[in-house]
C-alpha positions in Angstrom: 52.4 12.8 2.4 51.8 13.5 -1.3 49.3 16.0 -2.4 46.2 14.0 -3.3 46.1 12.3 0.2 46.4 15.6 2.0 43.2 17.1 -0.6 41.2 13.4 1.0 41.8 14.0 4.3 41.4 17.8 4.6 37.9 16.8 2.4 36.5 14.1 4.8 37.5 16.7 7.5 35.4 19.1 6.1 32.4 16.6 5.7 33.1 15.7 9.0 32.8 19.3 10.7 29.7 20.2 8.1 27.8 16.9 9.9 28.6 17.6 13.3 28.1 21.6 12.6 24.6 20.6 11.4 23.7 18.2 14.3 24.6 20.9 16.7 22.1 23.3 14.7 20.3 21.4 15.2 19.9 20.2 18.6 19.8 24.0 19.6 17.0 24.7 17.4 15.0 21.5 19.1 16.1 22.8 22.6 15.1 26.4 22.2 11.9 25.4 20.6 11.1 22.7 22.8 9.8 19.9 20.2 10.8 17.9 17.6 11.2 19.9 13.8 10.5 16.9 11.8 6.7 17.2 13.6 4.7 20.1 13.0 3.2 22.4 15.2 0.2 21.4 17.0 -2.3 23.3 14.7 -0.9 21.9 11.7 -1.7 18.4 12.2 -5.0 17.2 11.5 -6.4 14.6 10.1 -7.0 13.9 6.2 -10.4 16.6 6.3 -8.6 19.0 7.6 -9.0 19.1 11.0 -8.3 17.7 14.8 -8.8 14.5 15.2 -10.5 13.7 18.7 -6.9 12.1 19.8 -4.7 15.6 19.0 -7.6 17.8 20.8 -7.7 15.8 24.0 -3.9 15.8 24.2 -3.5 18.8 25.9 -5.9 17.6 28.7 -4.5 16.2 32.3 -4.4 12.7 31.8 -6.7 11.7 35.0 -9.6 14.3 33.1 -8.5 13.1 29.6 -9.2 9.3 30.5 -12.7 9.9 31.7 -13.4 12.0 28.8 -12.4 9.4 26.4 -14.4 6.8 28.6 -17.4 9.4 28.4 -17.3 9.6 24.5 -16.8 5.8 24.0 -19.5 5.1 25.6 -21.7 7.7 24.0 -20.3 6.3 20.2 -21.2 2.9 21.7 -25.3 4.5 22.7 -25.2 5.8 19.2 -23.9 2.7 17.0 -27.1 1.1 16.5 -28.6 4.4 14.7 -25.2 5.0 12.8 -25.2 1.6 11.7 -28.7 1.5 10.5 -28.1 5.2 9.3 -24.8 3.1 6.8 -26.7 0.3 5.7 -29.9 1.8 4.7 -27.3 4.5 2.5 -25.9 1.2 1.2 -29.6 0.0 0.4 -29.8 3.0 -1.7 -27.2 2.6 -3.3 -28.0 -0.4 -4.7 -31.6 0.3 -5.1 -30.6 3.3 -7.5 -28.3 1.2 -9.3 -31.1 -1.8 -9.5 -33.5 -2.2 -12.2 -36.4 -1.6 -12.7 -35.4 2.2 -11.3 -38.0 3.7 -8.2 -36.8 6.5 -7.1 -39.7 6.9 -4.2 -37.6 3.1 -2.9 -34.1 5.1 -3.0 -35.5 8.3 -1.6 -37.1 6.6 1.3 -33.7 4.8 2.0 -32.1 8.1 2.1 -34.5 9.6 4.0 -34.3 6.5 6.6 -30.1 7.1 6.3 -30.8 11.0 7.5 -33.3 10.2 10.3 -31.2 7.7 12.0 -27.9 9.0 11.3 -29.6 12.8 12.9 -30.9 9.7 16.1 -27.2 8.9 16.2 -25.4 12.5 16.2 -28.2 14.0 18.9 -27.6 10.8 21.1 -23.4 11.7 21.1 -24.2 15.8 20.9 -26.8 15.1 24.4 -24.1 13.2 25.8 -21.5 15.3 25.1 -23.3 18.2 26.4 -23.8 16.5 29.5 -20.0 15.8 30.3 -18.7 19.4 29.0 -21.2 20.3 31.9 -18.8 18.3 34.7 -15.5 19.9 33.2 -14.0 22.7 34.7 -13.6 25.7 32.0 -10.3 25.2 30.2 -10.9 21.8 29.7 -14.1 22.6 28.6 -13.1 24.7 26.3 -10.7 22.3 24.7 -12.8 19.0 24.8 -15.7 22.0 22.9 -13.7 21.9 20.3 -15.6 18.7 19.5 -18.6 19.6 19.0 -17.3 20.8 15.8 -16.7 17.7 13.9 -19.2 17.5 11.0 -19.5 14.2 8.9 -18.0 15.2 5.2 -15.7 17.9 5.4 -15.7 19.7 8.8 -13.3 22.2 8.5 -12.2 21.8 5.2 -15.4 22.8 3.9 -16.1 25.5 6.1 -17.2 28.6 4.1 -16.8 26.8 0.7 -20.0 27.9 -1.7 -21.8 25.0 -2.7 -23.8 26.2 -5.9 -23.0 24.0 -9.0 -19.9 25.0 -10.9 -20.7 26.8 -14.1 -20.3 24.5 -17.2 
């Protein structure tokens, strides 16, 4: 065996061992840490705001209690869709109102003032519910499904603690 042969074979030997060296790594850094280190840890995945998404929270529930919770919530959304609805389109209306000529701003303010009002109809329809079925839940899962009652339309927490004075010019 000449010389440059050996120098191939002792290099794909050493490729070889690095691989299998680093899937062992590994495999005993997923076993001792119990999950999967291309996924982040729990708290680190939220969705694009910044937060939990309603799926992620109720994960750690017991599936019988996580199934009527989601049922529960659905059919809360589905109590408040009418008011959310009418909360979108008359934000819409304003929208193109403000845009429209001639300009009236009393038209556009009254749109956004009929976009708060039903959109607040909405939110206390699914807060009253919710608060109803964190009352049948026994206190762990209470505490998780609480976490909730957090979600705030536009930023959640993301925007938590952020000042919200004009930026100086």
């Amino acid at each position: 065996m000449n010389t440059r042969t050996l120098a191939i074979i002792l290099g794909a030997s050493l490729a070889v061992s690095v691989a299998v060296n680093l899937f062992a790594a590994t495999a005993a850094y997923t076993v001792l840490n119990g999950r999967d280190p291309a996924q982040p840890p729990r708290q680190e995945r939220a969705d694009y705001r910044g937060r939990m998404t309603p799926r992620q929270i109720l994960a750690d529930l017991d599936p019988a209690t996580r199934e009527s919770v989601r049922e529960a919530l659905k059919a809360a959304s589905l109590r408040a869709r009418p008011d959310l609805q009418q909360a979108r389109q008359a934000r819409r209306d304003a929208v193109t109102a403000a845009a429209a000529e001639p300009w009236d701003p009393a038209r556009v303010a009254a749109l956004l003032e009929a976009s708060r009002l039903a959109e607040a109809r909405g939110r206390k329809t699914i807060e009253t519910e919710a608060l109803t079925l964190l009352g049948t839940l026994a206190p762990a899962d209470r505490a998780v499904v609480a976490q909730m009652l957090n979600a705030r339309s536009g930023g959640g927490a993301r925007d938590a603690g952020r000042d919200r004075s004009p930026a100086p010019r």
